[in-house]
KOLGU-4560 file (N, C-alpha, C; in nm, 3 decimals, padded with zeros to 5 digits):
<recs>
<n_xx: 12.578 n_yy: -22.376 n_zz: -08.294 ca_xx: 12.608 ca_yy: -22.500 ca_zz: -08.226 c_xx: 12.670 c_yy: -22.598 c_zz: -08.325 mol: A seq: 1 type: UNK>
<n_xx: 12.767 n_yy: -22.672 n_zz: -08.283 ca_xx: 12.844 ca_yy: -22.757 ca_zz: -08.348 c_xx: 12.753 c_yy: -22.936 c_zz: -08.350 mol: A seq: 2 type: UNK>
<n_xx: 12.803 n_yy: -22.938 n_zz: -08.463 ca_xx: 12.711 ca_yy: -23.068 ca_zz: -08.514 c_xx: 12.757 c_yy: -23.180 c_zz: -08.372 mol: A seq: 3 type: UNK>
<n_xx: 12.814 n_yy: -23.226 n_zz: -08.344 ca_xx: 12.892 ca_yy: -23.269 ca_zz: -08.228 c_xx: 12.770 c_yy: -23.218 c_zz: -08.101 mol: A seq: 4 type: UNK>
<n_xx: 12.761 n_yy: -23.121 n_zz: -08.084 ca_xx: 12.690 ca_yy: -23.032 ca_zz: -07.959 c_xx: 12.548 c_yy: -23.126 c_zz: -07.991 mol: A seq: 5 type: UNK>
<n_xx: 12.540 n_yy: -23.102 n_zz: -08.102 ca_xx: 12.371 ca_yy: -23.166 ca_zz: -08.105 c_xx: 12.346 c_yy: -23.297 c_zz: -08.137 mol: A seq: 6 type: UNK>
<n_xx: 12.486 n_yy: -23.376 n_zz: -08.241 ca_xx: 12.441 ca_yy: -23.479 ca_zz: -08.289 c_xx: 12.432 c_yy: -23.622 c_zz: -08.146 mol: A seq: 7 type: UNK>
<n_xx: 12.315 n_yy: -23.715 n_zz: -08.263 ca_xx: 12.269 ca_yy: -23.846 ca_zz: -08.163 c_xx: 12.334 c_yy: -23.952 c_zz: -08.240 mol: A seq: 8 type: UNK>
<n_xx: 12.498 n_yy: -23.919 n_zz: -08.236 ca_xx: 12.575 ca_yy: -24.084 ca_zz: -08.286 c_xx: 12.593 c_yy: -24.114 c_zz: -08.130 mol: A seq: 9 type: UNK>
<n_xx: 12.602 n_yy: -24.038 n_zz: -08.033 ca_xx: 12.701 ca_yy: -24.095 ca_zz: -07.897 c_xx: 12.671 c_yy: -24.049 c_zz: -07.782 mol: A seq: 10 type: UNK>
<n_xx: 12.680 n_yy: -24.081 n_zz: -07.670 ca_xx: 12.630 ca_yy: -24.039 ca_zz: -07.544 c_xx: 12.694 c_yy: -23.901 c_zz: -07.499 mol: A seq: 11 type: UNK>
<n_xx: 12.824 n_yy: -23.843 n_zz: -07.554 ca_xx: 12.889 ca_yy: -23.713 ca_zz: -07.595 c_xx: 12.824 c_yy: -23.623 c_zz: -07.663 mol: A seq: 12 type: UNK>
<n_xx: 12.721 n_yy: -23.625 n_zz: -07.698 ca_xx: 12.615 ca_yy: -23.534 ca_zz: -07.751 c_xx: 12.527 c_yy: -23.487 c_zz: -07.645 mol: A seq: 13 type: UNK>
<n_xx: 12.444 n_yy: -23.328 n_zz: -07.693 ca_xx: 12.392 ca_yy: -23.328 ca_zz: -07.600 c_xx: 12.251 c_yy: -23.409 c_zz: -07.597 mol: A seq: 14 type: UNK>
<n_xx: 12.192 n_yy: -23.447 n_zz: -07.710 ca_xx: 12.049 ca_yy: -23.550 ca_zz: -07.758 c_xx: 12.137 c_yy: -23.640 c_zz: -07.650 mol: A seq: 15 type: UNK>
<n_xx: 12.252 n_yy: -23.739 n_zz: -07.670 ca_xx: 12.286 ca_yy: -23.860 ca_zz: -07.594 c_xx: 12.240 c_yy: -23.845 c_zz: -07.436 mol: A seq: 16 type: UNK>
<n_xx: 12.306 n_yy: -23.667 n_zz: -07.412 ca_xx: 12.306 ca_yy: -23.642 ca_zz: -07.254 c_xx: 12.122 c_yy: -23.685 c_zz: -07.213 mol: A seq: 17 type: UNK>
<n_xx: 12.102 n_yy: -23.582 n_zz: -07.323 ca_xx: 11.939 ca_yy: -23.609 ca_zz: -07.259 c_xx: 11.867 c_yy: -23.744 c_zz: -07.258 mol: A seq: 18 type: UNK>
<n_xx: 11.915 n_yy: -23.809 n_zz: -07.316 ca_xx: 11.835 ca_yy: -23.951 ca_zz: -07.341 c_xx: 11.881 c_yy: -24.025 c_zz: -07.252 mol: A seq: 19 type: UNK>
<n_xx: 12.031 n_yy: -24.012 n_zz: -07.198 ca_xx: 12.077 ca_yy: -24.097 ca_zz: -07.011 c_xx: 12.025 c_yy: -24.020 c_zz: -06.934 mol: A seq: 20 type: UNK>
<n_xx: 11.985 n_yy: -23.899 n_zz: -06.948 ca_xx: 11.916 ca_yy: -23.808 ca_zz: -06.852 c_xx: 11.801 c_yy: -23.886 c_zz: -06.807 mol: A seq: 21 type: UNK>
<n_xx: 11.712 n_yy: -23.882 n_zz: -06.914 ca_xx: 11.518 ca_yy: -23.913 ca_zz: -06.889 c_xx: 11.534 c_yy: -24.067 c_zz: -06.908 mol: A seq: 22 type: UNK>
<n_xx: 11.680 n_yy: -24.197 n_zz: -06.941 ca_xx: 11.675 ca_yy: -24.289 ca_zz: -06.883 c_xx: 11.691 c_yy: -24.325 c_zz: -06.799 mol: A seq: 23 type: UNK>
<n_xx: 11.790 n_yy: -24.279 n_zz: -06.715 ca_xx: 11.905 ca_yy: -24.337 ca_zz: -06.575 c_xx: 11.777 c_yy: -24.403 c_zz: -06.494 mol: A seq: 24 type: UNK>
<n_xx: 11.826 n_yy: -24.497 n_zz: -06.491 ca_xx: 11.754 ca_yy: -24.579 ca_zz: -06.363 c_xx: 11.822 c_yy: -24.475 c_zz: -06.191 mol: A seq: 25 type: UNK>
<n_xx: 11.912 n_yy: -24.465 n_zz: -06.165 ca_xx: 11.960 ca_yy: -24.385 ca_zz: -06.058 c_xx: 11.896 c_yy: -24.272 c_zz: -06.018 mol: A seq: 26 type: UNK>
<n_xx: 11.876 n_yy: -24.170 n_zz: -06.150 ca_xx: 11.824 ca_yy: -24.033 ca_zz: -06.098 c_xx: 11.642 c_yy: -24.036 c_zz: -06.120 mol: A seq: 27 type: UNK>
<n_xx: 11.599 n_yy: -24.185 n_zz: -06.141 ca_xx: 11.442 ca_yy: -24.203 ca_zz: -06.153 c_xx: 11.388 c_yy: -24.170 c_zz: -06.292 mol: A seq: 28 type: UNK>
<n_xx: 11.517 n_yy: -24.130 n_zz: -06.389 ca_xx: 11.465 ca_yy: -24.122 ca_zz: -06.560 c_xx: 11.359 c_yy: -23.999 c_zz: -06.551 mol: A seq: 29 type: UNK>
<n_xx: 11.260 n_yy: -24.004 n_zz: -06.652 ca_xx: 11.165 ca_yy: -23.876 ca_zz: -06.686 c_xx: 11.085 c_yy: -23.868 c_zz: -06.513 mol: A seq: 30 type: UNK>
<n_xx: 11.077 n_yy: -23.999 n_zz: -06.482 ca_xx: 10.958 ca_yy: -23.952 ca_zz: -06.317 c_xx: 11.070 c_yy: -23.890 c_zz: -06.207 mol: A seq: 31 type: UNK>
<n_xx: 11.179 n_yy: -23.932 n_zz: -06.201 ca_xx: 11.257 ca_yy: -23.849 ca_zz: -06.153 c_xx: 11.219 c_yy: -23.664 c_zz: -06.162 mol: A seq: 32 type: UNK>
<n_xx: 11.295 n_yy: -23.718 n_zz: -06.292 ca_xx: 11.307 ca_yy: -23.607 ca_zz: -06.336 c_xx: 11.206 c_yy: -23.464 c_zz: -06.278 mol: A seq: 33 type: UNK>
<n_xx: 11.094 n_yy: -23.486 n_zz: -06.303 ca_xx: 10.916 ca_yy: -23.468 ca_zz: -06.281 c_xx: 10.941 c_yy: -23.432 c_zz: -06.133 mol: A seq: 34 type: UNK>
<n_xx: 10.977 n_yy: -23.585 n_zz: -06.085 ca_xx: 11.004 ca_yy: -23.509 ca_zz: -05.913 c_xx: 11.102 c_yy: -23.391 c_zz: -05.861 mol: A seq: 35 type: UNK>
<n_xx: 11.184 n_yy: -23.385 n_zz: -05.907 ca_xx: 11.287 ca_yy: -23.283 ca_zz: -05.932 c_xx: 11.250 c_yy: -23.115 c_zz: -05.942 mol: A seq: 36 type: UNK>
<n_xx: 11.181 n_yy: -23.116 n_zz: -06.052 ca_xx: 11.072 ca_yy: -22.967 ca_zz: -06.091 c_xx: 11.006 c_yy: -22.974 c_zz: -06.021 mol: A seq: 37 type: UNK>
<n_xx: 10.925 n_yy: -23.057 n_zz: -05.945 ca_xx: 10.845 ca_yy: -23.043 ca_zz: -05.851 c_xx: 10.871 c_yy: -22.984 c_zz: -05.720 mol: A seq: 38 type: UNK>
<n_xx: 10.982 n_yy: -23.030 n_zz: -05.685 ca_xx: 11.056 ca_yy: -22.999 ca_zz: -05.565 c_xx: 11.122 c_yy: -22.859 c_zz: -05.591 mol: A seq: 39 type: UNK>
<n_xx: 11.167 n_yy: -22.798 n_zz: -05.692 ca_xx: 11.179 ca_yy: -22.719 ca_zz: -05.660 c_xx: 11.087 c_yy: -22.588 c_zz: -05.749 mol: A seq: 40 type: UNK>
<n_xx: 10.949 n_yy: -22.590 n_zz: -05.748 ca_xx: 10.872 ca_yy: -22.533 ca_zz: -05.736 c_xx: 10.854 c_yy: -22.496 c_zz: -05.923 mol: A seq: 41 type: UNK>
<n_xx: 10.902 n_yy: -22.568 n_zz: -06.006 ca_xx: 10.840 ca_yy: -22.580 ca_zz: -06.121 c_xx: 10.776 c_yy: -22.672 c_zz: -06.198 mol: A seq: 42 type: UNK>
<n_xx: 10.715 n_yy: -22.770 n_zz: -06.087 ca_xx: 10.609 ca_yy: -22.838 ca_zz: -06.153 c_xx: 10.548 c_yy: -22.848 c_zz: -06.250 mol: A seq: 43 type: UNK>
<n_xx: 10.490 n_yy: -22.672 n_zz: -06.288 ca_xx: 10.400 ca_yy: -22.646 ca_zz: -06.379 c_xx: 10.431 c_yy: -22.634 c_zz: -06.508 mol: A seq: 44 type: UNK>
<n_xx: 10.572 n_yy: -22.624 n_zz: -06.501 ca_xx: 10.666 ca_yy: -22.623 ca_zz: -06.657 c_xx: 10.660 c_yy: -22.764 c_zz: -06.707 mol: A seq: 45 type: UNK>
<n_xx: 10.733 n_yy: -22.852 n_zz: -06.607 ca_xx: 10.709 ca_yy: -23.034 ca_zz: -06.651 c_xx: 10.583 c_yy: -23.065 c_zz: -06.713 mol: A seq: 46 type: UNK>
<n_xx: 10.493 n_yy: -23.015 n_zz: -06.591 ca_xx: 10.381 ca_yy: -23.095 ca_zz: -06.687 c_xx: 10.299 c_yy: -23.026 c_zz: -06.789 mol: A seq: 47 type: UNK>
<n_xx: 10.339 n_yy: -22.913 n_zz: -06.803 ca_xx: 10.258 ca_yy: -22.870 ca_zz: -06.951 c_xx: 10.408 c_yy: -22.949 c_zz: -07.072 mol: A seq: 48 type: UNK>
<n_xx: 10.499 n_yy: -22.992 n_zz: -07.050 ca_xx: 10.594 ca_yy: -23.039 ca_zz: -07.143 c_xx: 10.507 c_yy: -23.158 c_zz: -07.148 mol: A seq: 49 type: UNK>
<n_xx: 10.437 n_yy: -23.244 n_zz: -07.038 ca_xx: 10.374 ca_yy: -23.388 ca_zz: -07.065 c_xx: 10.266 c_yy: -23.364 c_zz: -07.131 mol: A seq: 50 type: UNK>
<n_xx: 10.206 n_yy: -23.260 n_zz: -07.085 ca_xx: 10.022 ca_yy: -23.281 ca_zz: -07.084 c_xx: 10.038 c_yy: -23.251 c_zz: -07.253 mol: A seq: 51 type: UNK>
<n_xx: 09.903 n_yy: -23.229 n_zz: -07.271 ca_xx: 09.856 ca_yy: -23.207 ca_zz: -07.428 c_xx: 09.852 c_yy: -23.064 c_zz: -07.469 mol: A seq: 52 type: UNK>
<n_xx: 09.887 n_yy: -22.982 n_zz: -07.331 ca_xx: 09.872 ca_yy: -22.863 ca_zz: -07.402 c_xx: 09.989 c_yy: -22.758 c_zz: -07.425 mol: A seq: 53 type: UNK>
<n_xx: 10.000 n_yy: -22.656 n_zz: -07.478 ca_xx: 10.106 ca_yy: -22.566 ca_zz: -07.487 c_xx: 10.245 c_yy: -22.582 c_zz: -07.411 mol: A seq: 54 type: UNK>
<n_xx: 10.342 n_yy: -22.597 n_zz: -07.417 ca_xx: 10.430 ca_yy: -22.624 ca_zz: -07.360 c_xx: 10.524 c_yy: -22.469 c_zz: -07.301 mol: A seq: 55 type: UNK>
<n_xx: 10.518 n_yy: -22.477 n_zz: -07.119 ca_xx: 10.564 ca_yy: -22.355 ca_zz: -07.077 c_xx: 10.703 c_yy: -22.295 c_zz: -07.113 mol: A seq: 56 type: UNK>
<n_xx: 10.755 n_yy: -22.223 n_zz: -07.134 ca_xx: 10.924 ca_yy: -22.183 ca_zz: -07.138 c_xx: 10.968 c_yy: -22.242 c_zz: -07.054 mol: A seq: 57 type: UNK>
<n_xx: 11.108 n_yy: -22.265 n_zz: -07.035 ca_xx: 11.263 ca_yy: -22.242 ca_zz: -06.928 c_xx: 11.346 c_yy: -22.226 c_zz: -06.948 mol: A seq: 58 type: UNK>
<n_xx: 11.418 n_yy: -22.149 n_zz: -06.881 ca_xx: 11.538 ca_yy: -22.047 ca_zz: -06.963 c_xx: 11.664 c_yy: -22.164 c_zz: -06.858 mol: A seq: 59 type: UNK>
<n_xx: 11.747 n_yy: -22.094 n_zz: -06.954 ca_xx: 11.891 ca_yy: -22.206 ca_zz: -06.908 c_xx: 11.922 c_yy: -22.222 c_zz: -06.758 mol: A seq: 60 type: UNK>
<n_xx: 11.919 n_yy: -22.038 n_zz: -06.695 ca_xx: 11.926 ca_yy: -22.080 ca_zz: -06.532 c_xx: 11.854 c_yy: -22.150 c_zz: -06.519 mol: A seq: 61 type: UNK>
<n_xx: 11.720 n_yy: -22.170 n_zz: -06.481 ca_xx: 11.630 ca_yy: -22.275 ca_zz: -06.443 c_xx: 11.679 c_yy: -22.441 c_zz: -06.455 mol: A seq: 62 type: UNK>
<n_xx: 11.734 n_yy: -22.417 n_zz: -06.597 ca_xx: 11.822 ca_yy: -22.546 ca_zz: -06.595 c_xx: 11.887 c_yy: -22.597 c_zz: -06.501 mol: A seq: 63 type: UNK>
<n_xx: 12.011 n_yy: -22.542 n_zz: -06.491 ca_xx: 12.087 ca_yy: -22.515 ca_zz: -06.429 c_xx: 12.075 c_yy: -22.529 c_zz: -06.244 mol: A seq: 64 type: UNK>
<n_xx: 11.966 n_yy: -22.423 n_zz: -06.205 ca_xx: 11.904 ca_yy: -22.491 ca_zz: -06.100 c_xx: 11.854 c_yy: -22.608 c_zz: -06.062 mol: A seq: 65 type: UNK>
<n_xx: 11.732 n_yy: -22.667 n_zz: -06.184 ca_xx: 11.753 ca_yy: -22.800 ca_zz: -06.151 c_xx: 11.837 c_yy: -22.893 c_zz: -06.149 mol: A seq: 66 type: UNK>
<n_xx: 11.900 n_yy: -22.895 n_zz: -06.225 ca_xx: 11.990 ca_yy: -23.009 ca_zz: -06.291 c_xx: 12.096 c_yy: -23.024 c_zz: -06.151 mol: A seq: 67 type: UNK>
<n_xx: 12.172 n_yy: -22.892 n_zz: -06.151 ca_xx: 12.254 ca_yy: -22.858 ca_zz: -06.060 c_xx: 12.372 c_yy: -22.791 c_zz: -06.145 mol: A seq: 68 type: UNK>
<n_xx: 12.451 n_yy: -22.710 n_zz: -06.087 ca_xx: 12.571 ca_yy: -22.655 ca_zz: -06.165 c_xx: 12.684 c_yy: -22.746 c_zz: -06.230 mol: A seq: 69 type: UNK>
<n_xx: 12.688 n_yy: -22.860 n_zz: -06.159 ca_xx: 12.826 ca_yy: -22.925 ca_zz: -06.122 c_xx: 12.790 c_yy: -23.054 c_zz: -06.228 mol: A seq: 70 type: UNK>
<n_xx: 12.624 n_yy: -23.078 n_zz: -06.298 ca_xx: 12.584 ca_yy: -23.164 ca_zz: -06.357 c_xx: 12.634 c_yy: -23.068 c_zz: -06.535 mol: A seq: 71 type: UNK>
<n_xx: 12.556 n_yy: -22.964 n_zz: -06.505 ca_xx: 12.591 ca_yy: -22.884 ca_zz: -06.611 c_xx: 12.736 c_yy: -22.888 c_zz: -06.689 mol: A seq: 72 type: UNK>
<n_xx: 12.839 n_yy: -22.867 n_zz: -06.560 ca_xx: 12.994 ca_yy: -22.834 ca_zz: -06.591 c_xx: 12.999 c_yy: -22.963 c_zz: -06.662 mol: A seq: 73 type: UNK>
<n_xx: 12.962 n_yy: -23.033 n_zz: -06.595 ca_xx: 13.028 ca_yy: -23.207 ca_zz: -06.676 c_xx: 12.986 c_yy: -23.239 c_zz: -06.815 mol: A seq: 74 type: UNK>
<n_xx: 12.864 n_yy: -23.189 n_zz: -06.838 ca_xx: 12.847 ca_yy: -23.147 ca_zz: -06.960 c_xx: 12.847 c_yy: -23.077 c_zz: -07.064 mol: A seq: 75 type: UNK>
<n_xx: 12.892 n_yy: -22.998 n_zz: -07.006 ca_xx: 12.973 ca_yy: -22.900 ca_zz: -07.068 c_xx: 13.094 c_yy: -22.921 c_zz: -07.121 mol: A seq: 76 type: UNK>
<n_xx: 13.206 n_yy: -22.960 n_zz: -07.021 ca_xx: 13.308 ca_yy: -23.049 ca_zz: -07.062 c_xx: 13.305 c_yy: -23.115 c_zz: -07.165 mol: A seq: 77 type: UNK>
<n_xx: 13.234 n_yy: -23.234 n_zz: -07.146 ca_xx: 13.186 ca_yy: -23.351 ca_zz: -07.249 c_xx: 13.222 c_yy: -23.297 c_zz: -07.357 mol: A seq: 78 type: UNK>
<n_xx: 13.124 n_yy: -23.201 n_zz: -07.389 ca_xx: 13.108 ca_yy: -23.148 ca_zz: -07.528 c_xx: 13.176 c_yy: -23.030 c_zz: -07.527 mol: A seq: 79 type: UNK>
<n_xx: 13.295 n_yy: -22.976 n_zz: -07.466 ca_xx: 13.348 ca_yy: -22.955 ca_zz: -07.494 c_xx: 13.344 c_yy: -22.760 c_zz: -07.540 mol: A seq: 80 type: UNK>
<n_xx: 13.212 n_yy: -22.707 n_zz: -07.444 ca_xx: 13.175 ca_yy: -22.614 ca_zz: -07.432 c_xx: 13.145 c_yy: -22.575 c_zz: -07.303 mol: A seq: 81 type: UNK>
<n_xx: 13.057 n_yy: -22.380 n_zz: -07.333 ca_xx: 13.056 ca_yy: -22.355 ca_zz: -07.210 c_xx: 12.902 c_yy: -22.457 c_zz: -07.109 mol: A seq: 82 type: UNK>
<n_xx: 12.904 n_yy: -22.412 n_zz: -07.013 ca_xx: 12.750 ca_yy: -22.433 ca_zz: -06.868 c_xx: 12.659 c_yy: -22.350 c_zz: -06.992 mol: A seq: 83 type: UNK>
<n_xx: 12.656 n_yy: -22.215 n_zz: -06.969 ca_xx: 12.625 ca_yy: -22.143 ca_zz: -07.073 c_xx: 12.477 c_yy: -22.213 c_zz: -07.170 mol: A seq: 84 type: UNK>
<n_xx: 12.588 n_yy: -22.242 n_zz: -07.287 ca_xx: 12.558 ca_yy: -22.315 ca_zz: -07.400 c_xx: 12.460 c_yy: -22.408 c_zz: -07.375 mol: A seq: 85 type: UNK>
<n_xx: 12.491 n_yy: -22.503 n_zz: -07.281 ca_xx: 12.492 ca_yy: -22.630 ca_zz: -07.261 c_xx: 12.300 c_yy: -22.598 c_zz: -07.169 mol: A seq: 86 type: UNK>
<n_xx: 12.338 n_yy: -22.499 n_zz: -07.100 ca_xx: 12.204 ca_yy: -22.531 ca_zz: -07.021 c_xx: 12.073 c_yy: -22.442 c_zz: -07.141 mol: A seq: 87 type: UNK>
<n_xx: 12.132 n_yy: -22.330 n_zz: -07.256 ca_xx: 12.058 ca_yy: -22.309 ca_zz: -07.305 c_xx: 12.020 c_yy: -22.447 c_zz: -07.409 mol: A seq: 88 type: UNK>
<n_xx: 12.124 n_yy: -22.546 n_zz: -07.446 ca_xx: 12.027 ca_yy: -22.608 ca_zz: -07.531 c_xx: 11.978 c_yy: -22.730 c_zz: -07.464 mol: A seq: 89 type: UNK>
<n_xx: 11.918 n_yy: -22.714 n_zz: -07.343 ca_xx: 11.859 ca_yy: -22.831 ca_zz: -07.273 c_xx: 11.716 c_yy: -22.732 c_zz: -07.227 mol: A seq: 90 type: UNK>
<n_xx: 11.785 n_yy: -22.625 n_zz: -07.213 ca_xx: 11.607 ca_yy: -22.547 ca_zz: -07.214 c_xx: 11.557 c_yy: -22.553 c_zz: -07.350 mol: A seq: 91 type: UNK>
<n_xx: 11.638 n_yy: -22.571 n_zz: -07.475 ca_xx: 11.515 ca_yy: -22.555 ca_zz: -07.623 c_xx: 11.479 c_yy: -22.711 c_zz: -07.621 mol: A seq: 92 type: UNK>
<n_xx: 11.589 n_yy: -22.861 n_zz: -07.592 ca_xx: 11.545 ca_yy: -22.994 ca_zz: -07.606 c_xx: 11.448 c_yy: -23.006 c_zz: -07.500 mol: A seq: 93 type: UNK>
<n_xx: 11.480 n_yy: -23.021 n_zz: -07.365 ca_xx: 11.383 ca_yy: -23.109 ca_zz: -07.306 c_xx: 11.237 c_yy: -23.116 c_zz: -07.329 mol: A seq: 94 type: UNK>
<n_xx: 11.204 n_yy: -22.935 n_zz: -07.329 ca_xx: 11.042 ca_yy: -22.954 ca_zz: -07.388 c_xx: 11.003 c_yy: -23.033 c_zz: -07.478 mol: A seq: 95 type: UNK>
<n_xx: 11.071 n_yy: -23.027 n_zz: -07.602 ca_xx: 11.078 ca_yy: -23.095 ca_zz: -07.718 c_xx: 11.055 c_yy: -23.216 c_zz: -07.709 mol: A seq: 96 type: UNK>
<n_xx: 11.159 n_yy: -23.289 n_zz: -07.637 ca_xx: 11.147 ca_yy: -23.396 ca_zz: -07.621 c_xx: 11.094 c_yy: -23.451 c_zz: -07.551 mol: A seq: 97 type: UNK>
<n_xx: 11.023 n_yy: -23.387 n_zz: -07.417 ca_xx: 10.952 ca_yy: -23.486 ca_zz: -07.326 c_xx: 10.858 c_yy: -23.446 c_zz: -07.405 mol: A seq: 98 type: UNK>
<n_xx: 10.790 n_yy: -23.371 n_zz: -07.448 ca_xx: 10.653 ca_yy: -23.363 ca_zz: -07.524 c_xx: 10.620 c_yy: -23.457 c_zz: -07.640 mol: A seq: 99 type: UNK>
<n_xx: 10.766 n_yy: -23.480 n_zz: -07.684 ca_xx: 10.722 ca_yy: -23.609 ca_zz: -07.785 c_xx: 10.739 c_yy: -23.727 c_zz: -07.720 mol: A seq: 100 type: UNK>
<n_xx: 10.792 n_yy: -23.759 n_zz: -07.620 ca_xx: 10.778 ca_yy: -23.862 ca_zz: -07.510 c_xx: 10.663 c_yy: -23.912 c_zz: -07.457 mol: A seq: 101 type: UNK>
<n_xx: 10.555 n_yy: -23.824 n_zz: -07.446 ca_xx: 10.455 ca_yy: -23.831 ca_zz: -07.353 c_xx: 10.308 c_yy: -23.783 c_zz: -07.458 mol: A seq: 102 type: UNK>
<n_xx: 10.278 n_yy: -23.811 n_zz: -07.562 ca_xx: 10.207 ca_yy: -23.764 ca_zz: -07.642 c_xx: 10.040 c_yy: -23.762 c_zz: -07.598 mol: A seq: 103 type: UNK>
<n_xx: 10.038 n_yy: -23.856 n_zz: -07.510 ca_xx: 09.890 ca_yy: -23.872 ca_zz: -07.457 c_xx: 09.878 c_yy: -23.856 c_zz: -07.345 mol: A seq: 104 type: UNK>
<n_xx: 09.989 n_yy: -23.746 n_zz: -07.304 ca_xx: 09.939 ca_yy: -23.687 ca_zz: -07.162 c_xx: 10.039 c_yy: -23.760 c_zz: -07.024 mol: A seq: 105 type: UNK>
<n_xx: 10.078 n_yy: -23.859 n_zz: -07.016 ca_xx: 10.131 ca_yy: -23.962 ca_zz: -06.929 c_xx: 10.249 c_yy: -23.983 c_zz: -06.932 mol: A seq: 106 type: UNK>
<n_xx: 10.371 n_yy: -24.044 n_zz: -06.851 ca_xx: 10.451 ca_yy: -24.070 ca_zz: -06.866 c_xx: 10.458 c_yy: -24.211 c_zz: -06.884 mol: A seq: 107 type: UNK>
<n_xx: 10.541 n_yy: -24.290 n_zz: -06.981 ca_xx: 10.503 ca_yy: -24.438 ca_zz: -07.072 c_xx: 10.602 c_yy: -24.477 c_zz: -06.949 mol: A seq: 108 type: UNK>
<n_xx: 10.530 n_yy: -24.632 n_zz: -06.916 ca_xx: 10.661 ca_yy: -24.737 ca_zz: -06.850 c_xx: 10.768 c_yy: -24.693 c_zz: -06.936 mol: A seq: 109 type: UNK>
<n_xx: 10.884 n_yy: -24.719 n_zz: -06.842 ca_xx: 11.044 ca_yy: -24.690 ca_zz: -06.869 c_xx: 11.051 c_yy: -24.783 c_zz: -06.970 mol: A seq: 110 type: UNK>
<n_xx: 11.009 n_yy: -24.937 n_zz: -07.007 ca_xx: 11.062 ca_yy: -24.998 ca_zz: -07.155 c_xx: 10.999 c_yy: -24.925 c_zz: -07.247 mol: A seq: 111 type: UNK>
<n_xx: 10.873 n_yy: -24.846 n_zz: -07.223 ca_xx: 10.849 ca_yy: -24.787 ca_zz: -07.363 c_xx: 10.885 c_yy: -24.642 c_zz: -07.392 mol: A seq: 112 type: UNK>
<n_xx: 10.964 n_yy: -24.612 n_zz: -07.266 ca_xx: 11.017 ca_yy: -24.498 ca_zz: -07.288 c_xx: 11.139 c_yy: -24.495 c_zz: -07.334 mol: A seq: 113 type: UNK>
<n_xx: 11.225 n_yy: -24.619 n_zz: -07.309 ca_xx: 11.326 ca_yy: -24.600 ca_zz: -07.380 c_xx: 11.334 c_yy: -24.626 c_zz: -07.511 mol: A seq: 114 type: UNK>
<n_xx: 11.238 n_yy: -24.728 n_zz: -07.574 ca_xx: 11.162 ca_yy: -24.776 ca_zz: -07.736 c_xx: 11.149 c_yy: -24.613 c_zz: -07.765 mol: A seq: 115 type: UNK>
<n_xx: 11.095 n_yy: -24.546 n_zz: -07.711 ca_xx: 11.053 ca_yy: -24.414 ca_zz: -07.753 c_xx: 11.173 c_yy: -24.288 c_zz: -07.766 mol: A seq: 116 type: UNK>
<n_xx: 11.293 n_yy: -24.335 n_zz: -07.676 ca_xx: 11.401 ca_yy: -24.259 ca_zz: -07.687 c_xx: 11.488 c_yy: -24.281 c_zz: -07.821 mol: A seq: 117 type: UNK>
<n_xx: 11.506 n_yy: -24.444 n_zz: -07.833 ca_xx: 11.578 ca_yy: -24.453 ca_zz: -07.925 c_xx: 11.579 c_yy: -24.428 c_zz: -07.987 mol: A seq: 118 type: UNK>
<n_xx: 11.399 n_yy: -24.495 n_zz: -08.060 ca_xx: 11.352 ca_yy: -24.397 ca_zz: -08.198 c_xx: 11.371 c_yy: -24.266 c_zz: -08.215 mol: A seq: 119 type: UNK>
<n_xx: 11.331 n_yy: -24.158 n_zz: -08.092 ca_xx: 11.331 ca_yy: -24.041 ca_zz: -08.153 c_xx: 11.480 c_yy: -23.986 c_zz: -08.151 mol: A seq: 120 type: UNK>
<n_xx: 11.590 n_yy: -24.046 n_zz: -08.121 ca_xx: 11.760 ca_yy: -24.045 ca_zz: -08.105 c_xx: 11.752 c_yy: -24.071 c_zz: -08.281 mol: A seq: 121 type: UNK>
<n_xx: 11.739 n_yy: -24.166 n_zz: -08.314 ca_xx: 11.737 ca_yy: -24.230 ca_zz: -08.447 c_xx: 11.636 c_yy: -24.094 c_zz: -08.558 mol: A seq: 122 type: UNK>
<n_xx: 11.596 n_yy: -24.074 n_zz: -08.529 ca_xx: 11.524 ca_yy: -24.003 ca_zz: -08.640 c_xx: 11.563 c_yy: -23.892 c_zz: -08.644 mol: A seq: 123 type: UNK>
<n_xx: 11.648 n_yy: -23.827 n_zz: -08.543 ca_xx: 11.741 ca_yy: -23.681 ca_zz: -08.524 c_xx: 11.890 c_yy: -23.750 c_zz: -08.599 mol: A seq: 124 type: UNK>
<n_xx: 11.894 n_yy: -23.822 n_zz: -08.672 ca_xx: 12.067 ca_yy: -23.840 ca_zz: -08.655 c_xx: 12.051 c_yy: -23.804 c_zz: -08.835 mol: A seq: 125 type: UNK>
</recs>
């Protein structure tokens, strides 16, 4: 993966994608998000990424399913790669990152989730 693919200078990254991802006020940010896996029947992956314990796999289709294809392509684009690529490295981040998002189990009000995005944007760069 190209430094570009991963780096957090710009919203053209994929760290950037994810951090308008689990912010957007539109698509409901991380509780969105949550609702999303829920609905379509992987609940149980989200919240072991929140809770305190072991965090479940998801492989890129799954991504892909949730997200949607057509969310994927655009990011893909962006950066300037394949769906592919793009949905495998959102299956190795999101765990990652919602798990360091949510350290005590909960999802934080959206101002301290985004305090919590920035920083951890900032400490990847």
């Amino acid at each position: 993966m190209t430094e570009k693919f991963l780096g957090s200078e710009d919203s053209n990254s994929l760290l950037g994608m994810v951090g308008n991802l689990l912010s957007c006020p539109q698509s409901g940010g991380l509780s969105g998000l949550i609702q999303t896996f829920n609905g379509k029947g992987l609940g149980d992956v989200i919240s072991s990424w929140v809770g305190t314990g072991e965090n479940l796999p998801i492989s890129g289709q799954q991504i892909q399913e949730i997200l949607g294809s057509s969310q994927i392509q655009q990011m893909a684009e962006k950066l300037g790669t394949s769906k592919e690529e793009v949905s495998g490295g959102l299956a190795s981040l999101l765990p990652q990152i919602i798990d360091r998002l949510t350290p005590k189990g909960s999802v934080p009000e959206s101002n301290m989730l985004e305090k919590a995005l920035n920083m951890f944007k900032s400490g990847l760069a």
